[in-house]
C-alpha positions as CSV (number, residue, x, y, z in Angstrom):
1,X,-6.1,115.5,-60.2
2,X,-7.6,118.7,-61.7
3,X,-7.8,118.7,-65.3
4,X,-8.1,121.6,-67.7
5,X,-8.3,121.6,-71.5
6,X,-7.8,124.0,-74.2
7,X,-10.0,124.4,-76.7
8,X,-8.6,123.8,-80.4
9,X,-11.2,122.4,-82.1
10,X,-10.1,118.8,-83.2
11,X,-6.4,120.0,-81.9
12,X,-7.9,120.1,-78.2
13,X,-6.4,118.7,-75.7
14,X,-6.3,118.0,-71.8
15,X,-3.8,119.8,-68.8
16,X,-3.7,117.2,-66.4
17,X,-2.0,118.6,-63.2
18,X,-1.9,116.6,-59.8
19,X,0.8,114.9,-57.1
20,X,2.1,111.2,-58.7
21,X,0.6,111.5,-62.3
22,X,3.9,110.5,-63.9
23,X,3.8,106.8,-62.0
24,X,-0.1,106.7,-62.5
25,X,0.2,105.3,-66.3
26,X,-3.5,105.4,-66.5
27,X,-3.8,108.7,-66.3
28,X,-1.8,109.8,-69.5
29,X,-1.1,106.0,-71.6
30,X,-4.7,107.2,-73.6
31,X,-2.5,110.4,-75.2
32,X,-0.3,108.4,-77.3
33,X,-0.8,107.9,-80.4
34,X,1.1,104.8,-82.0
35,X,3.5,101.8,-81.5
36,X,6.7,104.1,-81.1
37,X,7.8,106.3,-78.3
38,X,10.7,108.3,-77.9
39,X,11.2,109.7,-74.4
40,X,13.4,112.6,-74.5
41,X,14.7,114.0,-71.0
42,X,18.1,115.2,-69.9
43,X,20.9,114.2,-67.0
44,X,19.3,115.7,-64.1
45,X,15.7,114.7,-64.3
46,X,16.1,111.5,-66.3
47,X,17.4,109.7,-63.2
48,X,14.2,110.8,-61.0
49,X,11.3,110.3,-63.1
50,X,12.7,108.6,-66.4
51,X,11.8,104.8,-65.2
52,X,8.2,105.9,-63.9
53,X,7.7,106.8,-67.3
54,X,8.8,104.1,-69.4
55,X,6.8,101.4,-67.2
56,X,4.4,102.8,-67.9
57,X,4.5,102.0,-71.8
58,X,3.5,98.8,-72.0
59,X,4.2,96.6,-74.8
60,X,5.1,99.9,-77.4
61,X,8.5,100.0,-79.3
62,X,10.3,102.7,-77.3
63,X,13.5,104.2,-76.9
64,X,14.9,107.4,-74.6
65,X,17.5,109.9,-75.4
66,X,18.8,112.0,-72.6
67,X,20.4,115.3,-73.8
68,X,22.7,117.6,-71.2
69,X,20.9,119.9,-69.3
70,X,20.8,123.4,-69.7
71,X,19.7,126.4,-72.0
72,X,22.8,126.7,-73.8
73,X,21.9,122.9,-75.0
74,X,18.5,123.9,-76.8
75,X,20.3,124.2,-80.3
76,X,20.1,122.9,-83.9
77,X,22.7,120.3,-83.2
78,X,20.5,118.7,-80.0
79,X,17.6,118.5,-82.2
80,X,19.6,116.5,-84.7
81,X,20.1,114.1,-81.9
82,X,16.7,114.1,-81.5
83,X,16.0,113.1,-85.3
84,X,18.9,110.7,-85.2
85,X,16.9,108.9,-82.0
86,X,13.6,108.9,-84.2
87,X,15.4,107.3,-87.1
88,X,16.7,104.7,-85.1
89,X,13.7,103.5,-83.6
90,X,12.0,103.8,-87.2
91,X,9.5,106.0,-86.0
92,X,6.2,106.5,-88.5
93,X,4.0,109.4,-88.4
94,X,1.9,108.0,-85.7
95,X,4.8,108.3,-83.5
96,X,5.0,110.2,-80.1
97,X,7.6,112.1,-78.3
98,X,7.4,112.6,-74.7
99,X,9.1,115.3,-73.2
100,X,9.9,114.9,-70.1
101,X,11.6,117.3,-68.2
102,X,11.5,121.9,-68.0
103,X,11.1,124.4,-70.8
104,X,14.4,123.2,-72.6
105,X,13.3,119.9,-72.8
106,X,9.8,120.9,-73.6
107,X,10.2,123.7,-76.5
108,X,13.4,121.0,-77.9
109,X,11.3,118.0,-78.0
110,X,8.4,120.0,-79.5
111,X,10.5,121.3,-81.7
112,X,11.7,118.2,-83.1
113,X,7.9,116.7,-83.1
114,X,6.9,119.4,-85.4
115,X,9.2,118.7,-87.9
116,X,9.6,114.6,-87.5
117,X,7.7,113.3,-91.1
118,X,6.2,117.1,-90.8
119,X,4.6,116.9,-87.7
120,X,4.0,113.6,-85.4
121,X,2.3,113.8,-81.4
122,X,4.1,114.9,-78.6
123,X,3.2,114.4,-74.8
124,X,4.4,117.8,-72.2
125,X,5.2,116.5,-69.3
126,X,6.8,119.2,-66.8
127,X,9.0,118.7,-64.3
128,X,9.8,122.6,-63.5
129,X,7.4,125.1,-62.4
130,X,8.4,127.7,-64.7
131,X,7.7,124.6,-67.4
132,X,4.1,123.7,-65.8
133,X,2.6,127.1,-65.7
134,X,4.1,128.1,-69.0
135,X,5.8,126.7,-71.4
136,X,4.4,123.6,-72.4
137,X,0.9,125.3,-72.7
138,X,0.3,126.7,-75.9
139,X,2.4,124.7,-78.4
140,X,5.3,127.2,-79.0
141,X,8.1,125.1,-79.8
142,X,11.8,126.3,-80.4
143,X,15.6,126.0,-80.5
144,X,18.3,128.9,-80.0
145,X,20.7,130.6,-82.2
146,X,24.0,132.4,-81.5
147,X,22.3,135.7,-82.5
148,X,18.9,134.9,-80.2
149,X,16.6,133.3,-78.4
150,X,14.0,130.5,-79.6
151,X,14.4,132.1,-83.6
152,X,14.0,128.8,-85.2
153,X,10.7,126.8,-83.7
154,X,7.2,126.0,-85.0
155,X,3.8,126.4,-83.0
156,X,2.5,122.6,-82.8
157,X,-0.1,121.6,-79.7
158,X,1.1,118.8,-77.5
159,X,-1.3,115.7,-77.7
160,X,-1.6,116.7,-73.6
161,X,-0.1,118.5,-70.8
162,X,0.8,116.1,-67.9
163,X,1.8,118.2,-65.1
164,X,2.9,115.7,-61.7
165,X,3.5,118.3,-58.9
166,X,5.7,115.8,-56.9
167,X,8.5,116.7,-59.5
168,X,8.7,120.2,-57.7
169,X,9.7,118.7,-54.7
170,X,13.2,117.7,-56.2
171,X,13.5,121.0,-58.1
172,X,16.4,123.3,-57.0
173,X,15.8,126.2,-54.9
174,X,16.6,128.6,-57.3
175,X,15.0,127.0,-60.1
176,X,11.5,127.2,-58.4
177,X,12.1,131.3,-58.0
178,X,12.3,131.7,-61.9
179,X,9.7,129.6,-62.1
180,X,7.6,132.5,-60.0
181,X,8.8,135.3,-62.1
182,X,6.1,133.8,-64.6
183,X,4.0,133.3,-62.6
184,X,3.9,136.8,-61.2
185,X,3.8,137.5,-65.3
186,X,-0.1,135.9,-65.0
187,X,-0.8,138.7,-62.8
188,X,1.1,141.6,-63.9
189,X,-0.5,141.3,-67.3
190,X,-3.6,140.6,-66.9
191,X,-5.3,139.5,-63.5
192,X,-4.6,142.3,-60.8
193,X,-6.7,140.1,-57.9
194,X,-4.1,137.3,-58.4
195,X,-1.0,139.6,-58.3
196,X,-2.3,140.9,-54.8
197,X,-3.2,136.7,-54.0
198,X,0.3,135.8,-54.6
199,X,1.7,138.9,-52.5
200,X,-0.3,137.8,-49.7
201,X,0.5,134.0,-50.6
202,X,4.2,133.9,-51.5
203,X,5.8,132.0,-48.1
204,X,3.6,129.2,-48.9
205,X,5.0,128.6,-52.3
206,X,8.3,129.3,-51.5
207,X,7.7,126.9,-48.8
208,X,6.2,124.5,-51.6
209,X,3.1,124.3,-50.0
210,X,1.4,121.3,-52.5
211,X,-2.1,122.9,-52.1
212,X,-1.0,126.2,-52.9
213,X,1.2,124.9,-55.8
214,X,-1.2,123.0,-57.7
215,X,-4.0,126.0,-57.4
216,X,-1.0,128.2,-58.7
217,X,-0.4,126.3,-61.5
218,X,-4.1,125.6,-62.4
219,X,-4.9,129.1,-62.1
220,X,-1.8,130.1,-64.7
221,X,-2.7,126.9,-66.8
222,X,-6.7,128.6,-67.2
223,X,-5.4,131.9,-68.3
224,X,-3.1,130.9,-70.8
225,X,-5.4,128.2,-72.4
226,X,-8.2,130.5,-72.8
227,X,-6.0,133.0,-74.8
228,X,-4.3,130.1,-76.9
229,X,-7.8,129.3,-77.7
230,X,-8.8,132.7,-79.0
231,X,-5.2,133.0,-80.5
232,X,-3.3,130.1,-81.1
233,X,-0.3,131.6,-83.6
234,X,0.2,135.1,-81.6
235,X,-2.0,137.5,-84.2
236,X,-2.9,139.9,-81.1
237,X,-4.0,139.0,-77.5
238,X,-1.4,136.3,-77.3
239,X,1.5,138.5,-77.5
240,X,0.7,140.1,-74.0
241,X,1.9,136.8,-72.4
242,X,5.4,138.4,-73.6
243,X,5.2,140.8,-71.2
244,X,9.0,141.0,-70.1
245,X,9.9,138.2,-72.7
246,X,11.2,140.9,-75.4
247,X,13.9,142.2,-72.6
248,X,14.6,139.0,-71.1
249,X,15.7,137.3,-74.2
250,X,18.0,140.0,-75.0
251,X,19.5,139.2,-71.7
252,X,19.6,135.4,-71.8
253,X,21.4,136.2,-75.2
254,X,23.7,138.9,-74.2
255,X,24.9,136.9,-70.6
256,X,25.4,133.8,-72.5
257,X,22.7,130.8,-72.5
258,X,22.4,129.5,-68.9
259,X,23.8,132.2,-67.2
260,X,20.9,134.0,-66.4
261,X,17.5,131.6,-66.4
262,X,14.7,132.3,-68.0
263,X,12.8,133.4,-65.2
264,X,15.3,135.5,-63.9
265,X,16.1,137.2,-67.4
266,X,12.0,137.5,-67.1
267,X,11.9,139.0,-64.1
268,X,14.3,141.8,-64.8
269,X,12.5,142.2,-68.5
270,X,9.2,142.8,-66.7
271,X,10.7,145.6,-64.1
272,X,12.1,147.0,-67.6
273,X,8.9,147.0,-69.4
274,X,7.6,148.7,-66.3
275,X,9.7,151.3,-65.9
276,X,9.6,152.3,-69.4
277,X,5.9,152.4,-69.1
278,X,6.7,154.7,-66.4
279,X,8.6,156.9,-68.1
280,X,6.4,156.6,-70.7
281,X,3.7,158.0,-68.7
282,X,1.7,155.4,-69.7
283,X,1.7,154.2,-66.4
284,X,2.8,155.0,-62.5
285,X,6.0,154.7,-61.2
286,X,4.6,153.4,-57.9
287,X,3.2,150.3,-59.9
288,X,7.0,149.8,-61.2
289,X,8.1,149.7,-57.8
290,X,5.3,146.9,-56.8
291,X,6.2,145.0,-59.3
292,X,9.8,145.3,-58.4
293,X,9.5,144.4,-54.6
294,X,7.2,141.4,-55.5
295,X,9.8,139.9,-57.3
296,X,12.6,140.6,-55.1
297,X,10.4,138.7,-52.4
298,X,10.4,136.0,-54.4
299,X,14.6,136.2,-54.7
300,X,14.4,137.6,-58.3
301,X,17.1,139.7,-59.7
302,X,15.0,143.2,-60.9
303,X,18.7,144.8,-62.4
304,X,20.6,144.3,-65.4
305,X,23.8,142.8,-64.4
306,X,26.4,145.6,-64.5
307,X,28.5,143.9,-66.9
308,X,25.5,143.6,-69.9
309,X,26.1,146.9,-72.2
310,X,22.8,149.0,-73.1
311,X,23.3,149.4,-76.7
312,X,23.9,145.5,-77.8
313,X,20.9,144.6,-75.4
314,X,19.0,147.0,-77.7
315,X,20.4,145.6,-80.8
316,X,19.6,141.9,-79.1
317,X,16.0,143.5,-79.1
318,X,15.9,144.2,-82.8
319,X,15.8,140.5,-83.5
320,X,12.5,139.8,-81.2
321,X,9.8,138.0,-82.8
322,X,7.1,140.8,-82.0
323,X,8.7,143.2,-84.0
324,X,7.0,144.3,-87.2
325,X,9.1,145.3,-90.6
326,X,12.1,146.2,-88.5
327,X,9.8,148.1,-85.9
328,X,10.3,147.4,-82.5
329,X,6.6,146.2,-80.9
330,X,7.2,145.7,-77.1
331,X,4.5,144.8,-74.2
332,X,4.4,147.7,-71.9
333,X,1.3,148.1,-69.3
334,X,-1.2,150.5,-68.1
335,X,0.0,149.5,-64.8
336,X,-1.0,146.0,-62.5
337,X,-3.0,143.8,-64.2
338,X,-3.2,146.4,-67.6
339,X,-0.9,145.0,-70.4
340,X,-0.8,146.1,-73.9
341,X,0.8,145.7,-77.3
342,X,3.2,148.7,-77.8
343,X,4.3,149.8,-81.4
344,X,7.0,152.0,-82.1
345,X,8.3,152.6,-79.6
346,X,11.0,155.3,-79.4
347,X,14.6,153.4,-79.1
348,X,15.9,156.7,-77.4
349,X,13.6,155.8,-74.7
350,X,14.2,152.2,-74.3
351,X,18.4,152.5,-74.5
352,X,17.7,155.2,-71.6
353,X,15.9,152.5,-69.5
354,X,18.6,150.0,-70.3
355,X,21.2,152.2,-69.2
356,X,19.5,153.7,-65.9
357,X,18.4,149.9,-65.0
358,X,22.2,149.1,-64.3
C-alpha cells in the first residue's frame, strides 16, 4: 500500500491506494467516525465490492442504499434518497457516509455529507480510475441541474481516500479510457515529463498493467493534493485542474447526462482549449495536435459530436463556475505542461473553435 496525504491542517487526511484494501478492514475501519454508517453505492458496483465493505464494520449501526448508476442519476432527487437513508438509520453528526463506487457516487455522497446536520464524515472509496486519480481528491462535492453540470455542491474533505486498485480489474473497457483523459489532464497542465511517460507508457495501462496503474494513480493523487493544500476552495492555482472541464461540461450538458462520460466530454474539452490557445497564439498548433493524438491513443473522442450546435455549447459555457461577473474565465495553456487562467476571453473566438471542432 502507498499512502499519500493532503495537508489541511486539522482537515488532513490520508490517500490510501493499493490491490485488496477494500477487504483489508484494517486498513481504513480507523477513518470513521461514529456508531452509524451509511454505505452508499449503485447497481453495478454494489454487487462486487458492497459485502467486502460492510464486513468490515463491525459491531456499528449501518445501513446501504444503492442508487442507479449513471450521470444522469447525480440529481437533487438522489440526494434526497440519500437524506431519507440517513433519517432512517437516525444518523447523529458523528455519522459517516462511505462512498463507494466512481465520481457519481463520490461527488453525490459527498454532497449529501456536507449537508447531513451541516456537515458529518465521509469515506472516498473509488472504484473507477477516472474516480481515483480525480475526483474524490480534493473535496469538491456536487449534484446536476437541467441547465448544468455539478451547479449545486459544497467543498467538504473526505475523512480519507481509500483507493483498492483491484476494482479496475472489473471496470469496463471504455470506462477505463475516460478515466485516462484525466489523467493525461495531470500532464497537459502542469507536468510535461509525465505527459511524455504516459506516451511512452500507454499499452501498459491499457493493458492494466497493476504496477503501472497504481504509480499512475499515485503520481496524479501527489499533484492534486499538493494544490488542494495551497488552495482548497479554487481562489487561483486550483482552477488549472479545470483545464478542459469548462468545455466538457458544456458537452455532458448539451448530449444529455450519460451520453458522453466525463472523461470523454474531458477529452474533447482539453483538444478545445488547445486549439483555442492555438489560435490564440498563445500557444503552437503542433502542441494541439500532440495533445490530440495522445488522446486518440488512448480511444478518446477529440471532436464535438456533429449533432451538438456551437452556439448553445457557448451559452452552456456561460453558466461555468470559473466565470467571474458574467465573464467568461477559461483554462487555456502555453502549450504541454504550461496551463493558465484565461479571462476574457473573446466569445467570437471560442464559437469559431466550437464550430471548426465539428
Amino acid at each position: 500500500m502507498k499512502q499519500l496525504r493532503v495537508e489541511l491542517g486539522s482537515r488532513s487526511y490520508p490517500i490510501r491506494i493499493g490491490a485488496g484494501l477494500l477487504g483489508d478492514t484494517a486498513r481504513w475501519r480507523d477513518t470513521l467516525g461514529g456508531r452509524h454508517v451509511l454505505v452508499v453505492s449503485n447497481e453495478v458496483v454494489a454487487p462486487l465490492y458492497l459485502q467486502q465493505v460492510t464486513a468490515g464494520l463491525g459491531d456499528r449501526a449501518f445501513s446501504t442504499l444503492i442508487l442507479a448508476d449513471g450521470e444522469a442519476h447525480k440529481t437533487l432527487d438522489s440526494a434526497a434518497q440519500v437524506f431519507a437513508a440517513l433519517a432512517q438509520l437516525k444518523a447523529s453528526r458523528d455519522a459517516t457516509i462511505i462512498a463507494l463506487g466512481g465520481g457519481v457516487i463520490g461527488d453525490l455522497a459527498g454532497f449529501a455529507a456536507a449537508c447531513w446536520m451541516r456537515g458529518i464524515a465521509c469515506v472516498q472509496m473509488p472504484t473507477t480510475l477516472l474516480a481515483m486519480v480525480d475526483s474524490s481528491v480534493g473535496g469538491k462535492t456536487a449534484v446536476d441541474l437541467a441547465q448544468g453540470k455539478n451547479l449545486v455542491g459544497a467543498f467538504h474533505q473526505p475523512r480519507a481516500v481509500i483507493a483498492d486498485t483491484a476494482t479496475l480489474a472489473t471496470l469496463p473497457e471504455r470506462e477505463l479510457r475516460a478515466g485516462c483523459a484525466e489523467v493525461v489532464k495531470y500532464g497537459a497542465l502542469g507536468d510535461a515529463a509525465f505527459f511524455e511517460w504516459l506516451e511512452e507508457h500507454l499499452d501498459a495501462l491499457l493493458a492494466r498493467d497493476a504496477q503501472m496503474l497504481a504509480a499512475t494513480i499515485a503520481h496524479c493523487c501527489e499533484q492534486k493534493a499538493a494544490i488542494v493544500a495551497r488552495d482548497e476552495n479554487e481562489t487561483g492555482e486550483r482552477a488549472l485542474l479545470n483545464f478542459g472541464h469548462s468545455f466538457g461540461h458544456a458537452l455532458e450538458t448539451a448530449a444529455g447526462y450519460g451520453t458522453l462520460l466525463h472523461g470523454e466530454a474531458v477529452s474533447i474539452g482539453m483538444c478545445l482549449a488547445a486549439r483555442l490557445s492555438a489560435q490564440l497564439g498563445r500557444a503552437s498548433v503542433a502542441d494541439a495536435e500532440r495533445l490530440a493524438k495522445l488522446l486518440q491513443r488512448f480511444g478518446l473522442p477529440t471532436q464535438i459530436p456533429a449533432d451538438l450546435d456551437a452556439s448553445q455549447l457557448l451559452e452552456l459555457m456561460r453558466l461555468d463556475k470559473k466565470n467571474v461577473s458574467g465573464r467568461l474565465r477559461l483554462i487555456l495553456w502555453r502549450g504541454i505542461g504550461r496551463a493558465e487562467i484565461a479571462s476574457d476571453v473573446d466569445e467570437a473566438a471560442i464559437h469559431s473553435v466550437l464550430v471548426r471542432s465539428h
